[in-house]
C-alpha positions as CSV (number, residue, x, y, z in Angstrom):
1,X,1.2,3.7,-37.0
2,X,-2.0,4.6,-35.3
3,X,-3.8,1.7,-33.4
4,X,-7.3,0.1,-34.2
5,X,-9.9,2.0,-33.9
6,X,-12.4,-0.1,-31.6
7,X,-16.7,0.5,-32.2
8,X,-18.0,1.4,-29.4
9,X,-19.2,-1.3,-27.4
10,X,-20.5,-2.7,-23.7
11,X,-19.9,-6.6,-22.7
12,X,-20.7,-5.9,-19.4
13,X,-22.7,-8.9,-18.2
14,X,-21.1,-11.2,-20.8
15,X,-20.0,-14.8,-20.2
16,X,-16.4,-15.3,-22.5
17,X,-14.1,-18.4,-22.5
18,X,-10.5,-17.2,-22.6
19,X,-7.2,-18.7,-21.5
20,X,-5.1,-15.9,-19.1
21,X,-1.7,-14.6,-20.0
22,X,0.7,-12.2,-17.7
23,X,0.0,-10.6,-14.6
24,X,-1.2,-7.0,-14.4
25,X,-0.8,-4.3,-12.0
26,X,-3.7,-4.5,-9.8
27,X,-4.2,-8.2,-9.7
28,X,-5.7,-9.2,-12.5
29,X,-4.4,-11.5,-15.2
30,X,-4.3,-10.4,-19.3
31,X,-6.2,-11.9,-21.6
32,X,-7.8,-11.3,-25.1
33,X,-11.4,-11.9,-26.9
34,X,-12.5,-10.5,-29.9
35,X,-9.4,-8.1,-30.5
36,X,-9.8,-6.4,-27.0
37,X,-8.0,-7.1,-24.0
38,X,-10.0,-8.6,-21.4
39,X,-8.4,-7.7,-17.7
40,X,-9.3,-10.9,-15.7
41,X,-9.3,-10.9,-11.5
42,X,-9.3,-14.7,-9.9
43,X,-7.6,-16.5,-11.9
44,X,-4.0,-17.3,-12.5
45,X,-1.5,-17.3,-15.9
46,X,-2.2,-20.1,-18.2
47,X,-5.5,-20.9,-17.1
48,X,-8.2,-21.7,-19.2
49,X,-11.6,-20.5,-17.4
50,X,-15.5,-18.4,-18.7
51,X,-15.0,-15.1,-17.2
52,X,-18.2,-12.8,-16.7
53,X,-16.8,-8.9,-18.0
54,X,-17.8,-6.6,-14.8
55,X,-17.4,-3.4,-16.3
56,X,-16.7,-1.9,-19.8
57,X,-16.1,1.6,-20.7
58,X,-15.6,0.7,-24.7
59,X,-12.4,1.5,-26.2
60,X,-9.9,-1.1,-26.0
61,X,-10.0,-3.0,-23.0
62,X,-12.4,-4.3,-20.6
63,X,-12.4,-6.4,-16.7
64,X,-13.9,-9.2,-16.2
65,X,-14.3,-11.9,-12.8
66,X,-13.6,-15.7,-13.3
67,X,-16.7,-17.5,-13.1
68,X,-16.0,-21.2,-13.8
69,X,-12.1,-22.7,-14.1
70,X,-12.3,-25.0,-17.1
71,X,-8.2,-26.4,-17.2
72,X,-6.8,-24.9,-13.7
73,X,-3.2,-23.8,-12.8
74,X,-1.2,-26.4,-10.5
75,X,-0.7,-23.4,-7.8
76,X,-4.2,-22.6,-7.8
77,X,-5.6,-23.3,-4.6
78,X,-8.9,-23.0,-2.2
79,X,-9.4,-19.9,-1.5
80,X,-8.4,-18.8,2.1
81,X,-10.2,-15.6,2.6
82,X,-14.4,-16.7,3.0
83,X,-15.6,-13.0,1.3
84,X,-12.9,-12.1,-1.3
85,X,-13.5,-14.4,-3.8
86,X,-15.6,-13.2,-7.4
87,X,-17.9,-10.3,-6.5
88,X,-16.9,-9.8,-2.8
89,X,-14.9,-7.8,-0.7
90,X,-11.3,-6.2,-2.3
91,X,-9.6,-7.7,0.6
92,X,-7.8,-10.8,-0.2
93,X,-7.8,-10.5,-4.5
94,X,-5.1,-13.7,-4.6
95,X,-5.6,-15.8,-2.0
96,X,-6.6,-18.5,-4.9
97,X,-3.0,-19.0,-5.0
98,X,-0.1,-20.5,-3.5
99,X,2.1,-18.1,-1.3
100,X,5.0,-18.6,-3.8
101,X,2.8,-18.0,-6.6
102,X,1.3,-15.1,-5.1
103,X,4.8,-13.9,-4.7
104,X,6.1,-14.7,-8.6
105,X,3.1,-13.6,-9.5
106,X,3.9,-9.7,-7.9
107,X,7.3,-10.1,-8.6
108,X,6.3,-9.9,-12.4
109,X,4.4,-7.0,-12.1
110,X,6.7,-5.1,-10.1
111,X,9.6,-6.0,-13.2
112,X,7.2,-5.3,-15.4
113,X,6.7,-1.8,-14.3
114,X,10.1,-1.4,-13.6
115,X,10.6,-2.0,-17.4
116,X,7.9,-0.3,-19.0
117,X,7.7,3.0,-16.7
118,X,11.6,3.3,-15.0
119,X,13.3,1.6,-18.3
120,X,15.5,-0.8,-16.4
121,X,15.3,-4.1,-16.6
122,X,15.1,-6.4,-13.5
123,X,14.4,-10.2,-12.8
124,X,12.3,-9.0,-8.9
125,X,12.2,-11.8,-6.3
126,X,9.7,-11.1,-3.8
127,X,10.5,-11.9,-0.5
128,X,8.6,-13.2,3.0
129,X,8.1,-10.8,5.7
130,X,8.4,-12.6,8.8
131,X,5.2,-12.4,11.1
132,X,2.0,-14.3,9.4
133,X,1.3,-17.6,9.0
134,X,2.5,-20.0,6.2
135,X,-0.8,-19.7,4.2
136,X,-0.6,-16.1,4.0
137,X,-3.1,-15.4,7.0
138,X,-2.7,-13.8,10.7
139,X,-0.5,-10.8,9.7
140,X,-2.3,-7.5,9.4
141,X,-2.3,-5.6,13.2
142,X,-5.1,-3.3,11.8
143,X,-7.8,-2.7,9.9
144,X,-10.4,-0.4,8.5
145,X,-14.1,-1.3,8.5
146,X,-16.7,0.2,7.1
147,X,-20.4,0.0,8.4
148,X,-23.4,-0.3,6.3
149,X,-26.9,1.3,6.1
150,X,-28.1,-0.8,9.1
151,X,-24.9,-0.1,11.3
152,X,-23.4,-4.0,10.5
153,X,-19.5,-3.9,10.1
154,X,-17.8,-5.2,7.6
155,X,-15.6,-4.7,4.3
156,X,-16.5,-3.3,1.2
157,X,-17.1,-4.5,-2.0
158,X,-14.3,-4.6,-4.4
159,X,-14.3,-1.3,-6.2
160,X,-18.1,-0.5,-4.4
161,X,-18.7,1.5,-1.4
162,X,-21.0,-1.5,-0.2
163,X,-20.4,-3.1,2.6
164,X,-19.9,-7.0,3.3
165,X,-20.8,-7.1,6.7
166,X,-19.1,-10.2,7.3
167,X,-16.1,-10.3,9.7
168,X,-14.6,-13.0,8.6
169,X,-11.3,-11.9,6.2
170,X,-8.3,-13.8,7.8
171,X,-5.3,-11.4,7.4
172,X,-5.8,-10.3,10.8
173,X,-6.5,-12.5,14.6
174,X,-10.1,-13.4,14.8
175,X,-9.8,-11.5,18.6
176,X,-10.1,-8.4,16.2
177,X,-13.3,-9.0,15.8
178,X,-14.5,-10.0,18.9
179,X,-18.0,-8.1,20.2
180,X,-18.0,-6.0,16.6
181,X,-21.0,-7.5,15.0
182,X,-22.8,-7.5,18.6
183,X,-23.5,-4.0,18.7
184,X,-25.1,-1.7,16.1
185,X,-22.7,1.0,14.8
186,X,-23.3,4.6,12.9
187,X,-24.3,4.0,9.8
188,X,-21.7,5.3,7.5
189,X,-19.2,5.3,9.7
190,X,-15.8,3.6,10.0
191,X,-14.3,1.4,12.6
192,X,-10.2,1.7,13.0
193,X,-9.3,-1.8,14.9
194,X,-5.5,-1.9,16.1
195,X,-3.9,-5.2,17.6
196,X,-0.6,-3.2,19.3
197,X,2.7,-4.7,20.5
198,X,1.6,-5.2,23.4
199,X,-1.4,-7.7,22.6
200,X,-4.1,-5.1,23.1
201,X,-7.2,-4.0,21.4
202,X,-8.2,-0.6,20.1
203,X,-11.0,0.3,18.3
204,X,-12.0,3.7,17.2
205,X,-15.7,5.0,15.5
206,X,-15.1,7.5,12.6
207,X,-17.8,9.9,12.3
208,X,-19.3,9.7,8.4
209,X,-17.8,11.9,6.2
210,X,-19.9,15.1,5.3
211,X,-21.1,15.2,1.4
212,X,-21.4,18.8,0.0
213,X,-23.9,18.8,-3.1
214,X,-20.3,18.0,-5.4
215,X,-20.3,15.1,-3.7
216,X,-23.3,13.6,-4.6
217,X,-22.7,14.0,-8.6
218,X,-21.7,11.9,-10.9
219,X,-18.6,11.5,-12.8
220,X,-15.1,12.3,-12.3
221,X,-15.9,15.7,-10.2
222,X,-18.3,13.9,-7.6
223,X,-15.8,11.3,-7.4
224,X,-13.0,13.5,-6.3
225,X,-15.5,15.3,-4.1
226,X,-16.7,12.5,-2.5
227,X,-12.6,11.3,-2.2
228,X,-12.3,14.7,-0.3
229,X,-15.1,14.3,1.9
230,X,-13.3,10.7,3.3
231,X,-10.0,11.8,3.0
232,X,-11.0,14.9,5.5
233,X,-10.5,15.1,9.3
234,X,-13.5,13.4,11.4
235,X,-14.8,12.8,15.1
236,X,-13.0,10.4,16.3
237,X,-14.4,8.2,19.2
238,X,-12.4,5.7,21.7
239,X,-14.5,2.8,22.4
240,X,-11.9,0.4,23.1
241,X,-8.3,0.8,24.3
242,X,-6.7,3.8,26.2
243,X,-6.6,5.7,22.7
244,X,-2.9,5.0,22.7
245,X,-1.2,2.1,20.3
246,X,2.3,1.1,21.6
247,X,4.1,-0.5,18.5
248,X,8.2,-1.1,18.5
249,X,11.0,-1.8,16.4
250,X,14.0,-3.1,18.4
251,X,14.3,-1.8,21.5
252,X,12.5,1.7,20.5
253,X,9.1,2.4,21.7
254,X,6.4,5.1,19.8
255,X,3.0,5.2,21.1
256,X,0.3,6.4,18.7
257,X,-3.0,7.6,18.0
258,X,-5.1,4.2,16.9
259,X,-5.7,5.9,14.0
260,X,-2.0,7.2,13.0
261,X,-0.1,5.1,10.0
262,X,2.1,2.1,11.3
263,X,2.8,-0.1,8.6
264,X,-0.1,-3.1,8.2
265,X,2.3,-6.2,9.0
266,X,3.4,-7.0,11.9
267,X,7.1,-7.3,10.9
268,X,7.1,-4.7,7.8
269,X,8.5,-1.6,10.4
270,X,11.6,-4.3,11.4
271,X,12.3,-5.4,8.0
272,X,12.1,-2.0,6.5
273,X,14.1,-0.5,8.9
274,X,16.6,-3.6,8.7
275,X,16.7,-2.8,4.9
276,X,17.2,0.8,4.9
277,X,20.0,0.4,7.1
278,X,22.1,-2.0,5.0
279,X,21.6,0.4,2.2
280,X,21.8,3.7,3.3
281,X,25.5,3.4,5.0
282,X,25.8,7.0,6.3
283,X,28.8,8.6,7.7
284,X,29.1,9.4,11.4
285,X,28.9,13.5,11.6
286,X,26.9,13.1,8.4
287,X,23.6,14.5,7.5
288,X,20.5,12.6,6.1
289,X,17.5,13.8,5.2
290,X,14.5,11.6,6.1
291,X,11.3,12.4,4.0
292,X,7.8,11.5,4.4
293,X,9.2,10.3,7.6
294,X,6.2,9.8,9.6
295,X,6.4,9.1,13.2
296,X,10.6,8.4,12.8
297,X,11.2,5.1,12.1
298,X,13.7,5.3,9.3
299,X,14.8,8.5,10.9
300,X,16.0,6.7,14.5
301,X,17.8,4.1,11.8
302,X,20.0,6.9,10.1
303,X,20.5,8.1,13.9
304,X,22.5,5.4,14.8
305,X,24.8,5.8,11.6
306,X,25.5,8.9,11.6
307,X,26.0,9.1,15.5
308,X,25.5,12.2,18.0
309,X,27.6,14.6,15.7
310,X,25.7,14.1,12.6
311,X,22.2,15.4,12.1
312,X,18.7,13.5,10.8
313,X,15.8,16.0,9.7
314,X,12.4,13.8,9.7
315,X,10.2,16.0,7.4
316,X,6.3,15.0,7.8
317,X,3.0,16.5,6.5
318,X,1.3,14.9,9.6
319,X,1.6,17.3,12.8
320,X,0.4,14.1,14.3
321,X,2.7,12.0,13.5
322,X,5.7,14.7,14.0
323,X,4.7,15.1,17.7
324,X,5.1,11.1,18.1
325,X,8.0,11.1,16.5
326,X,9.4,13.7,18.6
327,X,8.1,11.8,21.7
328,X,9.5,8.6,20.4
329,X,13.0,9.8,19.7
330,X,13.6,12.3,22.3
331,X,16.3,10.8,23.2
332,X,18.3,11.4,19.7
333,X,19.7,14.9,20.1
334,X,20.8,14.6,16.1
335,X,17.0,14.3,14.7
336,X,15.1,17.4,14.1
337,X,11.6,17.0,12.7
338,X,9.9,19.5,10.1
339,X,6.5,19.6,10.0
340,X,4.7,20.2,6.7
341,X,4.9,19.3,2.8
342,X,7.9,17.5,1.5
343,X,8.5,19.8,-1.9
344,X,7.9,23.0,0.2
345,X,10.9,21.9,3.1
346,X,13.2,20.6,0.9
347,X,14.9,23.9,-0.3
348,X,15.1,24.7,3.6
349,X,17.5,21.7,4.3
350,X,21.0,21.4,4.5
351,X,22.7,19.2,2.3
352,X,22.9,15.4,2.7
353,X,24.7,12.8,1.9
354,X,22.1,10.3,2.5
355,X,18.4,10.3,1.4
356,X,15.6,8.0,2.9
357,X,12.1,8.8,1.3
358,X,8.5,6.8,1.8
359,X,5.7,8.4,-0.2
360,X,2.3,7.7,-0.5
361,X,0.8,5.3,-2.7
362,X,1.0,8.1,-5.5
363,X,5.0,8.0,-5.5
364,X,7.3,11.3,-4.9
365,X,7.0,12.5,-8.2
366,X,8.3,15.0,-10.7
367,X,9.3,17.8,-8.1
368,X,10.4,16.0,-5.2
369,X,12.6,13.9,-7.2
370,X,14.1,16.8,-9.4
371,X,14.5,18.4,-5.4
372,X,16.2,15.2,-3.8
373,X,18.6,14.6,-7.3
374,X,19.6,18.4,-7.2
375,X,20.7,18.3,-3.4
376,X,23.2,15.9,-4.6
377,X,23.2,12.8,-2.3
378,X,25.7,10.1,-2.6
379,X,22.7,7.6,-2.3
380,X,18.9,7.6,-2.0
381,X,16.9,5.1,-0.4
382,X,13.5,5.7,-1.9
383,X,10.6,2.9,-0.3
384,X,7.5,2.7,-2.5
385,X,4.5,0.9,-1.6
386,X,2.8,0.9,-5.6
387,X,4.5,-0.7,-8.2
388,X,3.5,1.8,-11.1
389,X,4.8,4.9,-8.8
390,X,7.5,3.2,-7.6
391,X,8.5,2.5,-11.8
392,X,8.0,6.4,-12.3
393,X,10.1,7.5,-10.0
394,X,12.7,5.0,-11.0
395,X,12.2,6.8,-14.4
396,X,12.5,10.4,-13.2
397,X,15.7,9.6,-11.0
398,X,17.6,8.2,-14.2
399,X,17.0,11.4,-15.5
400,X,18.4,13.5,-13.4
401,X,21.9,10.9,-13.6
402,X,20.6,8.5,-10.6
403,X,21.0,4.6,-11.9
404,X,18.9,1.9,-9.9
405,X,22.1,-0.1,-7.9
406,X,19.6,-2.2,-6.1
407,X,16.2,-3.2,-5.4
408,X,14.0,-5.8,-3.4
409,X,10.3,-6.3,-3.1
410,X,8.4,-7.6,0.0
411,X,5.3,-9.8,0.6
412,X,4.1,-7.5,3.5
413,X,0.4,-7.7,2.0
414,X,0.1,-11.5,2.0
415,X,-2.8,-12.6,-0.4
416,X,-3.0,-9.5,-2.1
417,X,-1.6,-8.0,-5.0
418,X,0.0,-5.2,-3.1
419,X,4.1,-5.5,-3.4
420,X,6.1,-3.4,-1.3
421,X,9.5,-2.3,-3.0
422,X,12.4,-0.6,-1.8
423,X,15.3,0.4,-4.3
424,X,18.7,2.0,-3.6
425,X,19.6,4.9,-6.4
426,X,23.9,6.1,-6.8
427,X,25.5,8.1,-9.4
């Protein structure tokens, strides 16, 4: 049957009544006007509310902000970010809600994807991550800031590279901010503010990126060129801190670069950790492959389980993050790190029993997957921090004869839609 053709059309600017239905990956709720499906951020499911559409591309679907709330939800709530709400800063996109809705509320998305992209379906209970405050506040331990055309810090604008140079989002200690909004910055640059284990404050400037004359044009191309631009090395300046973030888990210590990854919430690294341990059950003298292992975390975890006559290889695309990691765990004769890209080391490897894996927000993908089935593990732990990748992959591993035996979701981005999932895959 081939779907409705849709005119081609432009609401953008247009006030619509319409009552919200199911949650949506990316935060929004679903709702539909005039045959098209409206995708509506701020509001919550069964609310009645005018939503103003932001932006329309024609075709099918368009997004709109809630404006005015005309019959409200029992868990909505006042909002407890000052600069996220309709028009502001991406930070804090459902802080309009109770923390348990906020959490039903990513649960469904994450089952939803599960469903629609991995084929399996899953009732997801998203669970607290100890370290924040009850409201959902006070649990980031970094953050990256942006500075404006004036050198003012702030955030930026939801889906905008302008900045809100207000310092004011509550996900991490007001300390963080001390002194920031005193002093006049580059403009174009970006600040890097760590709050470490040890209670102290680093902050790094990040020179602007460098536009090439791709960069500057429009469409899909300059976007990507302008992505590049960001995504590629800068000067780096200490202003605060000895340049040096000490973060633990346990009784391990790693000392970082302010501006290497650690997760965002104070107690995700534990938890993680805590999780991937109950799951992955390797054998002592066994070997485990740790990929996208960053600076060892999971890697010191499958240490301990496999003990001093098994062996751990950490492969990393960071050379970064594999020299803290080797720093960190010098100690573990059994781990071995591998610098460079997961799909490239993998047919290096010896085989393993167990698999840990933590890509980026784009999932492991087609390859990688296809690698880890073929090496023939008797379980893979595979952490994903996007619900739509995380569904893929789910997909690609039941292809290759891997069933999803368990998963779990975590709250480790309070008042946000971000979910972090973690599923355990056996034959």
């Amino acid at each position: 049957m081939n779907r409705q053709a849709h005119p081609r059309t432009d609401w953008s600017g247009r006030r619509i009544e319409v009552v919200l239905g199911n949650p949506a990956h990316g935060g929004a709720c679903v709702a539909r006007f005039e045959g098209r499906v409206v995708f509506v951020r701020h509001g919550l499911p069964g609310e009645r509310v005018f939503a103003r559409v932001t932006e329309d591309r024609g075709g099918s679907f368009c997004f709109a902000d809630v404006e005015d709330v005309l019959e409200a939800s029992e868990d909505r709530v006042d909002r407890v970010c000052p600069i996220s709400g309709p028009g502001g800063a991406g930070c804090c996109d459902l802080s309009h809600m109770t923390v348990e809705a906020q959490r039903r509320f990513t649960g469904a998305v994450v089952a939803e994807q599960l469903r629609r992209l991995g084929g399996v379906d899953r009732e997801v209970t998203v669970e607290e991550v100890p370290g924040g405050a009850s409201n959902g506040t006070l649990w980031r331990t970094r953050v990256r800031l942006a500075v404006d055309v004036v050198g003012n810090p702030g955030y930026r604008r939801y889906r905008s590279n302008e900045v809100v140079p207000e310092l004011a989002c509550p996900q991490i200690d007001p300390h963080a901010y001390v002194g920031l909004a005193d002093r006049v910055w580059q403009p174009g640059a970006e600040l890097q503010v760590v709050l470490d284990a040890d209670g102290g404050r680093h902050v790094v400037e990040i020179a602007p990126p460098v536009l090439s004359g791709g960069a500057r044009r429009q469409g899909r191309r300059g976007a990507a060129s302008r992505r590049a631009a960001v995504n590629a090395p800068r000067p780096e300046k200490v202003i605060e801190g000895s340049g040096r973030v000490v973060e633990r888990v346990g009784e391990r210590e790693w000392r970082l670069a302010p501006t290497g990854f650690w997760q965002a919430h104070r107690g995700a690294a534990s938890t993680y950790s805590a999780a991937v341990a109950d799951w992955a059950q390797a054998s002592e003298g066994a070997t485990a492959w740790d990929l996208y292992g960053g600076v060892g975390v999971f890697a010191a975890v499958l240490a301990e389980q496999v003990g001093p006559s098994g062996r751990v290889v950490s492969v990393e695309s960071s050379k970064t993050a594999v020299d803290d990691g080797i720093e960190a765990l010098a100690d573990l004769g059994q781990v071995s790190f591998r610098h460079g890209r997961v799909e490239r080391v993998i047919p290096d490897l010896p085989a393993p029993e167990v698999v840990v894996l933590d890509p980026p927000r784009a999932g492991a993908g087609r390859d990688v997957v296809a690698a880890v089935a073929a090496a023939g593990p008797r379980r893979i732990v595979h952490v994903g921090c996007d619900p739509a990748s995380f569904g893929r992959d789910v997909g690609l591993y039941r292809d290759h004869g891997f069933e999803l035996a368990d998963v779990r979701a975590f709250a480790a981005f309070p008042s946000t839609h971000h979910v972090e999932c973690i599923g355990l895959f056996t034959r």
